[in-house]
C-alpha positions as a Markdown table, in Angstrom:
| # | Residue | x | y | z |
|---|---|---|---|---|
| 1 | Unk | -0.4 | 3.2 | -11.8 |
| 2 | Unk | 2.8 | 2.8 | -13.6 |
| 3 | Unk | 2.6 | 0.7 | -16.6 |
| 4 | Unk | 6.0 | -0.9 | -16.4 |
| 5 | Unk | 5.8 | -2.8 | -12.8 |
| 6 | Unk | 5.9 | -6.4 | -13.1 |
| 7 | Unk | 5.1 | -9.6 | -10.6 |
| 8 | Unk | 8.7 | -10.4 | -9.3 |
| 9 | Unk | 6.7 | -13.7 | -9.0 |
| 10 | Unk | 4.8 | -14.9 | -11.9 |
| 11 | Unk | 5.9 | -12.1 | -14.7 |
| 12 | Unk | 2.6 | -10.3 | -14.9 |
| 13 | Unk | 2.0 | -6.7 | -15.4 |
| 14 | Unk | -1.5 | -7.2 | -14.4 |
| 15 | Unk | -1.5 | -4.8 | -11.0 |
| 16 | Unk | -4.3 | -3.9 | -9.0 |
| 17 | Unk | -4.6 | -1.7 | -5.9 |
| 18 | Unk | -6.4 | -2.6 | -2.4 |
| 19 | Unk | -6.4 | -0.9 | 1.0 |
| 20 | Unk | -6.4 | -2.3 | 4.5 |
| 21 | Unk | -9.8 | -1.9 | 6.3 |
| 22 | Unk | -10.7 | -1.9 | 9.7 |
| 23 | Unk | -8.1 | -0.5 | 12.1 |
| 24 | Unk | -5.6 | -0.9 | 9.6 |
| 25 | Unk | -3.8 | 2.9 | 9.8 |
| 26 | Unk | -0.7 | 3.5 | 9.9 |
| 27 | Unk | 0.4 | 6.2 | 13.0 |
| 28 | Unk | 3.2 | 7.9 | 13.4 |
| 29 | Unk | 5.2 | 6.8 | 16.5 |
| 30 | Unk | 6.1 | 10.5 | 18.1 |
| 31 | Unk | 2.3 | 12.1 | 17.3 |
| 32 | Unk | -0.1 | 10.4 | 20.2 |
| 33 | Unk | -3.6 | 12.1 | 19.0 |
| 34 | Unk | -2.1 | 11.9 | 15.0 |
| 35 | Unk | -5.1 | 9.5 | 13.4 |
| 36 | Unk | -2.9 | 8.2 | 11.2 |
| 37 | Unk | -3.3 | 7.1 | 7.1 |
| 38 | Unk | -4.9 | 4.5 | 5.2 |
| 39 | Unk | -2.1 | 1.6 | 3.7 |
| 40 | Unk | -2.5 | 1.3 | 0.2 |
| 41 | Unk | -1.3 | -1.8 | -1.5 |
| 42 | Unk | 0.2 | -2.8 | -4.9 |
| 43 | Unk | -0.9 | -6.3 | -5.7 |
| 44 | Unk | -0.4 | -8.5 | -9.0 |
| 45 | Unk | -3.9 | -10.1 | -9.9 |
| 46 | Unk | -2.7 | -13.1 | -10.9 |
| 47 | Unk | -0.6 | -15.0 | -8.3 |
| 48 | Unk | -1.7 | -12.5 | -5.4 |
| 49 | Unk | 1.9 | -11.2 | -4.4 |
| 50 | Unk | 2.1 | -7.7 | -3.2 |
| 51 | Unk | 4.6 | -5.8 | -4.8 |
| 52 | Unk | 4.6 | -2.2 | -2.0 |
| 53 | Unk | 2.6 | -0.8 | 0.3 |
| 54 | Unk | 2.2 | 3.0 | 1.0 |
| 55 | Unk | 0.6 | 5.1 | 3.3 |
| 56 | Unk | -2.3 | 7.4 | 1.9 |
| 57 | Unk | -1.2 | 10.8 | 3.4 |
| 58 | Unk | 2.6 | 10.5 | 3.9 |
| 59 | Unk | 2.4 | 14.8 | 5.1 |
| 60 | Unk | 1.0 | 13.2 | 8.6 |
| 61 | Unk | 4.5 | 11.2 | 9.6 |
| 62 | Unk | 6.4 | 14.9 | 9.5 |
């Protein structure tokens, strides 16, 4: 985690990471039996604001 990202909300540079559970994977639109990747999520602890989300293994969306 970079050390420099800061709540565009309440100022804090308090940052956490959390990933969607469940069925929560992103698939790639032209890849019907792909099983897609987990979202991970940027999130300041303070005010609860999420600041990105990525996907886990971008190398499956090629």
């Amino acid at each position: 985690m970079e050390k420099n990202i800061q709540c565009p909300i309440c100022g804090s540079v308090e940052i956490g990471q959390g990933k969607l559970s469940g069925y929560a994977n992103m698939m790639p639109i032209n890849k019907i039996m792909s099983t897609g990747s987990q979202i991970i999520a940027d999130i300041c602890t303070d005010c609860g604001y999420i600041l990105s989300m990525k996907v886990k293994t971008p190398e499956k969306f090629k």
